[in-house]
C-alpha positions as CSV (number, residue, x, y, z in Angstrom):
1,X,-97.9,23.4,-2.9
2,X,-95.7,26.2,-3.7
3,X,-98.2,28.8,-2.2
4,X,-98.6,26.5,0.9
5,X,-94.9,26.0,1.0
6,X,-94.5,29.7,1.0
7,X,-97.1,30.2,4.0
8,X,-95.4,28.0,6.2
9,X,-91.4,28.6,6.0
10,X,-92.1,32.4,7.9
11,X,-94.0,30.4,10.4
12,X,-90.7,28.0,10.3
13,X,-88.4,30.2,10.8
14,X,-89.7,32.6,14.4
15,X,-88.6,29.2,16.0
16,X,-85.2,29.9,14.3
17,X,-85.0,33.7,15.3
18,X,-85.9,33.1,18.8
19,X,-83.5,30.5,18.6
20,X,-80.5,32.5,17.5
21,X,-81.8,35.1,20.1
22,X,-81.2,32.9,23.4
23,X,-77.7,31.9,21.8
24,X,-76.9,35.5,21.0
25,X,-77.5,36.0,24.8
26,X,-75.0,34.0,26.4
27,X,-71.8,36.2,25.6
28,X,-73.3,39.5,26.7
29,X,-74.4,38.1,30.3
30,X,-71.1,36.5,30.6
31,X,-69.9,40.4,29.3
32,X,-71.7,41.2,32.7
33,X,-70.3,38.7,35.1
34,X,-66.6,39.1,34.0
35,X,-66.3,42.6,36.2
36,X,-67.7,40.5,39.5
37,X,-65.3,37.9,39.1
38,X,-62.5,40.2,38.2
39,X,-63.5,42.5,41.6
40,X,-63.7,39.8,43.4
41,X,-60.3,38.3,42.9
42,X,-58.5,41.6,43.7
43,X,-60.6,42.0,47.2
44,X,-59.5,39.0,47.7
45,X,-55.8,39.3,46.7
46,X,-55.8,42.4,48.6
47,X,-57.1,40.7,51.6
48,X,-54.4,38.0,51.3
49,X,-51.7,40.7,51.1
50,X,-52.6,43.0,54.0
51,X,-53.0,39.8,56.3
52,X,-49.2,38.6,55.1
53,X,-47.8,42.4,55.9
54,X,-50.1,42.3,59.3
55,X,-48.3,39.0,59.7
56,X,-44.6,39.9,59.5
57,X,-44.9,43.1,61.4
58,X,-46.1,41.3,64.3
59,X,-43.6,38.6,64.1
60,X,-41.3,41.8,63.6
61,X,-42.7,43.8,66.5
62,X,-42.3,40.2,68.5
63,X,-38.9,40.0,67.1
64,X,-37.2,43.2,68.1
65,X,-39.6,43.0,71.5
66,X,-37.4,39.4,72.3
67,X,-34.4,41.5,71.2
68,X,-34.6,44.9,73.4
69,X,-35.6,41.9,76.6
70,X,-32.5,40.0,75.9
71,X,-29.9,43.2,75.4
72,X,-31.7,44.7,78.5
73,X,-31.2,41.3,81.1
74,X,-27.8,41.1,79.1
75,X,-26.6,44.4,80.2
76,X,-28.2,44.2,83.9
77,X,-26.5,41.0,84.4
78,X,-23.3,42.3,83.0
79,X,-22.9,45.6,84.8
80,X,-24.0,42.9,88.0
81,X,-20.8,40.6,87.5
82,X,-18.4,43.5,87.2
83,X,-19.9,45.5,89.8
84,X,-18.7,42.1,92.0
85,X,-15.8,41.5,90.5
86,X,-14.8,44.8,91.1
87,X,-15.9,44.8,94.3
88,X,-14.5,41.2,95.6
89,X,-11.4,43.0,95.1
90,X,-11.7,44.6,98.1
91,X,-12.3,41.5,100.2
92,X,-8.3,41.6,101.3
93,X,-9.1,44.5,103.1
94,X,-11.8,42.8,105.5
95,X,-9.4,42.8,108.5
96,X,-7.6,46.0,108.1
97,X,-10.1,48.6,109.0
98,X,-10.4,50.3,106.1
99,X,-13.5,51.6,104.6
100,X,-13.7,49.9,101.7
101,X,-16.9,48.0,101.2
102,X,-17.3,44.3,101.2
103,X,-19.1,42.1,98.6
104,X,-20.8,38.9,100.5
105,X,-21.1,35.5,99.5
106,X,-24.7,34.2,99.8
107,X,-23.4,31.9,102.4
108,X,-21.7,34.6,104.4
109,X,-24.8,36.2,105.0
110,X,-26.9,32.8,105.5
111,X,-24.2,32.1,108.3
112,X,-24.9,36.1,109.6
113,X,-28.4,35.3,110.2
114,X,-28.2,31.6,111.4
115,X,-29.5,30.7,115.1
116,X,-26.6,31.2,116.2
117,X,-26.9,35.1,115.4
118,X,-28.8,37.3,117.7
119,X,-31.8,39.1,116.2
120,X,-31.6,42.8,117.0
121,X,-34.8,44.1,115.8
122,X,-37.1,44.9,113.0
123,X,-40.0,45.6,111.0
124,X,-42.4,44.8,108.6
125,X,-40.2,44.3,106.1
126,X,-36.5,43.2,107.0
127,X,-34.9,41.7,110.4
128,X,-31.8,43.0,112.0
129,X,-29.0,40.5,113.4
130,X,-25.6,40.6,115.4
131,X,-22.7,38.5,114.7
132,X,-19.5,38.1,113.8
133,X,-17.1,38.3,111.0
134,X,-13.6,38.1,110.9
135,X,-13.1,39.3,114.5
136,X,-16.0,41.8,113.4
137,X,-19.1,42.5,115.4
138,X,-21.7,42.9,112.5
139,X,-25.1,43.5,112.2
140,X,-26.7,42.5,109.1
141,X,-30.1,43.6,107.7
142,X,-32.0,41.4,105.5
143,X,-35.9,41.1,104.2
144,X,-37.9,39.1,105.9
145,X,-39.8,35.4,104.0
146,X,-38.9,34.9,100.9
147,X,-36.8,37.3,98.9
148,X,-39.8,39.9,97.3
149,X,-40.1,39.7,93.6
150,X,-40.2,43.6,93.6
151,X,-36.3,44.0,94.6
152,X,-34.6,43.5,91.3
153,X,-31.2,43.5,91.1
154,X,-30.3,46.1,89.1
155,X,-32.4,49.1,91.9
156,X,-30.6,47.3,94.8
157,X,-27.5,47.8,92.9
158,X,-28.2,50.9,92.2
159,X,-29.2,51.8,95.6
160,X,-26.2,50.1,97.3
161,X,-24.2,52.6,95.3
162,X,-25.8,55.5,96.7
163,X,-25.5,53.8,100.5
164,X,-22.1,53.4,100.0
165,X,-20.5,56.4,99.3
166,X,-21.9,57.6,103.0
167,X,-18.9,58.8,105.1
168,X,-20.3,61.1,108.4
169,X,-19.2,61.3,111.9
170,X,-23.3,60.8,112.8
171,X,-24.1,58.2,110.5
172,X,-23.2,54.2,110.6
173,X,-21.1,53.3,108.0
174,X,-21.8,50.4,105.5
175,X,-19.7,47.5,105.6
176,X,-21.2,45.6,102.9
177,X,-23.6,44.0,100.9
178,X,-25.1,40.5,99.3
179,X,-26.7,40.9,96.0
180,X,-27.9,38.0,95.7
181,X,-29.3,38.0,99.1
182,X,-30.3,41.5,99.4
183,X,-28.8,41.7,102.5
184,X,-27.0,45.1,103.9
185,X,-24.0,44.7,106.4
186,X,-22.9,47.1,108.7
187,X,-20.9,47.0,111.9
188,X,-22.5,46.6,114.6
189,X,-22.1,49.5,117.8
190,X,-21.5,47.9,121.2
191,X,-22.9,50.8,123.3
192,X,-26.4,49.7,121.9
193,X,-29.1,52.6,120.9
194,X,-30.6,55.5,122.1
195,X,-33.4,53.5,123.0
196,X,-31.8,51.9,126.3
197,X,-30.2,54.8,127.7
198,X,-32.9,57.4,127.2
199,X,-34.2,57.6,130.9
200,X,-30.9,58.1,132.2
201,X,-29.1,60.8,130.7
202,X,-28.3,64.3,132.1
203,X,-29.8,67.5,130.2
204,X,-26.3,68.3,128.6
205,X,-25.8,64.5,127.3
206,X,-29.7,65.3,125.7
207,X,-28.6,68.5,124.2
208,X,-25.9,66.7,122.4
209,X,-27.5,63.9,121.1
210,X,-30.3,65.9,120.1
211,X,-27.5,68.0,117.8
212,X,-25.5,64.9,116.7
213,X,-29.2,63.8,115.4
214,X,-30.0,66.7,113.2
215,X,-26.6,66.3,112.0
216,X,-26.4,63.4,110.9
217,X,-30.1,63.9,109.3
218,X,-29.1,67.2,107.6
219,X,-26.1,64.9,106.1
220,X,-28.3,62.2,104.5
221,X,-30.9,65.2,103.2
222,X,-28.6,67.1,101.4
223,X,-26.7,64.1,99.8
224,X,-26.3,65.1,95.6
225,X,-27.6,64.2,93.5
226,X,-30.8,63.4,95.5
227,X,-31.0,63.3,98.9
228,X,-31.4,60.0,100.8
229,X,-34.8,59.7,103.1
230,X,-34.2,57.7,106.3
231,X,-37.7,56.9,106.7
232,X,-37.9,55.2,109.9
233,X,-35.9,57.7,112.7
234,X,-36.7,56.4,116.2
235,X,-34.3,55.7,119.8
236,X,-34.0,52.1,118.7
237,X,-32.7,53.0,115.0
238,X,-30.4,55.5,117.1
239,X,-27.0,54.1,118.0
240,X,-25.8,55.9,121.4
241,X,-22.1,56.1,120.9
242,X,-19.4,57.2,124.0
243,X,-18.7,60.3,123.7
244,X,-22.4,60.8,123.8
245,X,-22.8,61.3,120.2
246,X,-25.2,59.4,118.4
247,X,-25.3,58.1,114.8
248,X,-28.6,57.0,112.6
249,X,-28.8,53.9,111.6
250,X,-31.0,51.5,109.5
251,X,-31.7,54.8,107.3
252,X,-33.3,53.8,103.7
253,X,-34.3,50.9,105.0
254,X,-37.3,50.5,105.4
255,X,-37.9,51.6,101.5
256,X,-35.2,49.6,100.3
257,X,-37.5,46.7,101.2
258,X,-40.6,48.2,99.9
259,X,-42.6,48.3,96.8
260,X,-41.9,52.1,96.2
261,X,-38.3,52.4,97.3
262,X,-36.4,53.4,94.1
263,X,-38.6,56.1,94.7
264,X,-39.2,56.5,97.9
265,X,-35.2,56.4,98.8
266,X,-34.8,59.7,97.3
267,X,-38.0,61.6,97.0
268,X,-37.7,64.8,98.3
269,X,-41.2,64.8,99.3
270,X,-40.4,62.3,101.9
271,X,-38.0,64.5,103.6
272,X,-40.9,66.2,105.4
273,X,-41.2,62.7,107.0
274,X,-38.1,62.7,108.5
275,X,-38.8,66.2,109.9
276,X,-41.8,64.9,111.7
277,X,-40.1,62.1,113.0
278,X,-37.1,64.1,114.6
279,X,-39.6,66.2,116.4
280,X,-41.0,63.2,118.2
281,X,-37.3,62.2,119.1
282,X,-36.5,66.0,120.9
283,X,-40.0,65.2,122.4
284,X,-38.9,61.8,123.8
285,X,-35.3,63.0,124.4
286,X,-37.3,65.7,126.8
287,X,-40.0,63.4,128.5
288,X,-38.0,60.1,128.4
289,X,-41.0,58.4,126.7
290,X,-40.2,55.3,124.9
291,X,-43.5,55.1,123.8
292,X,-44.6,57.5,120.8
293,X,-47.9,57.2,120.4
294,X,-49.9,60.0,121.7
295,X,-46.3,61.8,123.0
296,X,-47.4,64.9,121.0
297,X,-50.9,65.0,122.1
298,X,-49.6,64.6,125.8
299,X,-46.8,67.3,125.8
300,X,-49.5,69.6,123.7
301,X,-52.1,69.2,126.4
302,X,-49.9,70.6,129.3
303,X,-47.8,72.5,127.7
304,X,-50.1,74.6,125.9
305,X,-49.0,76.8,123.2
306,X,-46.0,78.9,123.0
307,X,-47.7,82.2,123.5
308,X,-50.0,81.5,126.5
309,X,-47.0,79.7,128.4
310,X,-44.4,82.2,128.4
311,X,-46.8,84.8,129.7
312,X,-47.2,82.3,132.9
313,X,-44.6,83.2,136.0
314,X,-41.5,81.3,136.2
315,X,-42.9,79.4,139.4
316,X,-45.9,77.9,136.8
317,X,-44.4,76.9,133.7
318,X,-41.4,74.9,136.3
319,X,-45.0,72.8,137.8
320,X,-45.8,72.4,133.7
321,X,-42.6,70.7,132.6
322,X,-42.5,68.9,136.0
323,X,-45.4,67.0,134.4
324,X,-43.8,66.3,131.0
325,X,-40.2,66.2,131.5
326,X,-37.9,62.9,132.4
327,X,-37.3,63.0,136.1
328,X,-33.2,63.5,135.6
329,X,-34.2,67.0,134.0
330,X,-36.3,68.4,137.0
331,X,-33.8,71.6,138.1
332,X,-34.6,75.0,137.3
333,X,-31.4,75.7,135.8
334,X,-32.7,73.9,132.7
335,X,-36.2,74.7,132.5
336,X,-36.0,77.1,129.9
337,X,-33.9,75.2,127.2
338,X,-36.4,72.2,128.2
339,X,-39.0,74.2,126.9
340,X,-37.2,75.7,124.0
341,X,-36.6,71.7,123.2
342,X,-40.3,70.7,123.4
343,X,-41.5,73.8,121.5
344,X,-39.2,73.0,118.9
345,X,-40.2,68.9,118.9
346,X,-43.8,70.2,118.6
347,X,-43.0,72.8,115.6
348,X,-41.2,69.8,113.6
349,X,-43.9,66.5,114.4
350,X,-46.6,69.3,113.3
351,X,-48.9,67.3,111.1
352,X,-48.7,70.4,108.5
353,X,-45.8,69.9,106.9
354,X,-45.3,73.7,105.6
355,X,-44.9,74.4,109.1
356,X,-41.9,72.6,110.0
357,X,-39.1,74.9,110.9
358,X,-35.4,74.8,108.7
359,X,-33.2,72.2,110.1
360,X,-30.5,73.9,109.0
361,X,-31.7,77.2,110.2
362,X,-33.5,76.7,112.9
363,X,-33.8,73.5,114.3
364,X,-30.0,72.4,114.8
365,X,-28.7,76.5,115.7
366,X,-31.5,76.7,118.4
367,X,-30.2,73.3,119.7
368,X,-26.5,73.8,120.1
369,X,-27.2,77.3,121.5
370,X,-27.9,75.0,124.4
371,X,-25.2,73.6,124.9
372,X,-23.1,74.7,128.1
């Protein structure tokens, strides 16, 4: 039994071995798995503290976003309420005359523009109306619908600022203005515009309206420091003054009610436009033509060019401009300066802008050496 007992206990004991081998296993795969868990648990603390610093920079960048808005409409709406406090100060000057400009209420200008007013004119953009205030005769410019989202306070401000400092023999004065409205207020010139007197004046009453224009243009153009773009020159937006001197009117306007005018208002590039625009006034001054549209293309077709119709006999070019010209300018003591004139409204409309003769230089000298 002793030799039997001794066969079987190695037999007994692989069991054992094997045994103690699967339990010997246990810590080394859990050896193994503690890195996993370990990596694991910082990816994901590391995940957890990027998203909490992505977190409070955006409620930071959301913060000090809310902040620079609120200090921005803080400071517009501020420098708003002094600029008409400051301004209302000047309302005990209304009756006296003076140039000092006037602040409207809101009501004021609904009462301007009322049925009883009478509309002047207008665009696209704004009306024009006549009436009266405090023993004034007033005409008062204001956008057309519904005030446009695009004319923020603070650029009509800062456009009335520009407008108002405008003092010059040939140009209307401001009288006022309506924030709140967006309404301009000017007064309003009895004599009417150049419009309604164009077909009846005499050559020398042309010639100086045709100066008094250029003037008054050259004024707004060289305004510091940008200059001011009057954007819609025309007879009607002409006011024919006695004296026979005119002054521009409704200048800016048709930008300040636009999309574009903080820019357009004082973009030198514009200024080209108002070039073009004054030679189609010299051209209507000359012809009496109301109507601009094709005025160029008419003059251009009898007329000719420069060159070819000064090499024509006196005799000829006279039977020319007795084509073109308004019937009150049909003498041959003006036919030369009429021509001069429409040469020079045809140099300035020319659709090449590099073209356009000087104003200062050319175009107002060559003018007044008309004059008799």
């Amino acid at each position: 039994m002793v030799g039997g007992g001794g066969h079987q206990n190695p037999a007994a004991a692989q069991p054992v071995k094997r045994e103690k081998a699967k339990v010997q296993k246990n810590p080394h795969q859990q050896a193994e798995e503690k890195p996993m868990d370990v990596a694991v648990g910082i990816v994901v603390v590391v995940v957890g503290a990027i998203s909490a610093v992505a977190t409070f920079i955006l409620l930071g960048a959301v913060m000090v976003t809310l902040a620079i808005v609120t200090i921005i409409v803080v400071c517009v709406v501020t420098a708003a309420q002094q600029y008409l406090e400051q301004a209302n100060k000047n309302k005990a000057s209304r009756s006296s005359g003076g140039n000092k400009f006037i602040v409207f209420k809101p009501s004021e200008i609904d009462a301007a523009v009322s049925k009883r007013a009478k509309w002047l004119r207008g665009t696209a953009t704004y009306n024009v109306y006549r009436s009266d205030f405090d023993g004034m005769d007033i005409a008062t410019t204001v956008p057309k619908g519904t005030l446009p989202e695009w004319i923020l306070m603070q650029e009509f401000h800062q456009a009335i600022e520009i407008l108002r400092n405008i003092s010059h023999p040939n140009v209307v004065p401001f009288l006022g203005a309506c924030i709140e409205k967006r309404a301009i207020v000017y007064r309003f010139r009895e004599n009417n515009t150049l419009e309604s007197h164009l077909k009846y004046l005499t050559w020398e009453i042309r010639v100086k309206s045709a100066a008094s224009i250029c003037s008054g243009l050259m004024f707004l153009h060289s305004r510091k420091p940008k200059p001011i773009i009057h954007g819609d020159l025309k007879p009607s937006n002409i006011i024919f003054r006695p004296g026979n001197a005119c002054m521009l009117s409704d200048f800016g306007m048709c930008y300040l009610y636009s999309k574009e005018f903080g820019r357009l208002i004082t973009d030198p590039c514009k200024i080209q436009l108002d070039v073009s625009a004054l030679g189609i006034v010299l051209l209507q001054l000359v012809t009496g033509k109301l109507d601009a549209n094709g005025l160029r293309e008419r003059v251009i077709y009898y007329l000719g060019d420069a060159k070819g119709f000064y090499k024509k006999t006196s005799s000829q070019q006279r039977k020319i401009l007795e084509k073109i010209v308004n019937l009150e300018l049909k003498t041959d003591r003006t036919s030369e300066d009429v021509a001069r004139m429409l040469f020079l409204g045809l140099r300035c409309s020319d659709p090449i802008s590099k073209n356009h003769p000087s104003l200062a230089t050319e175009v107002l000298p060559q003018i007044e050496s008309m004059k008799k």
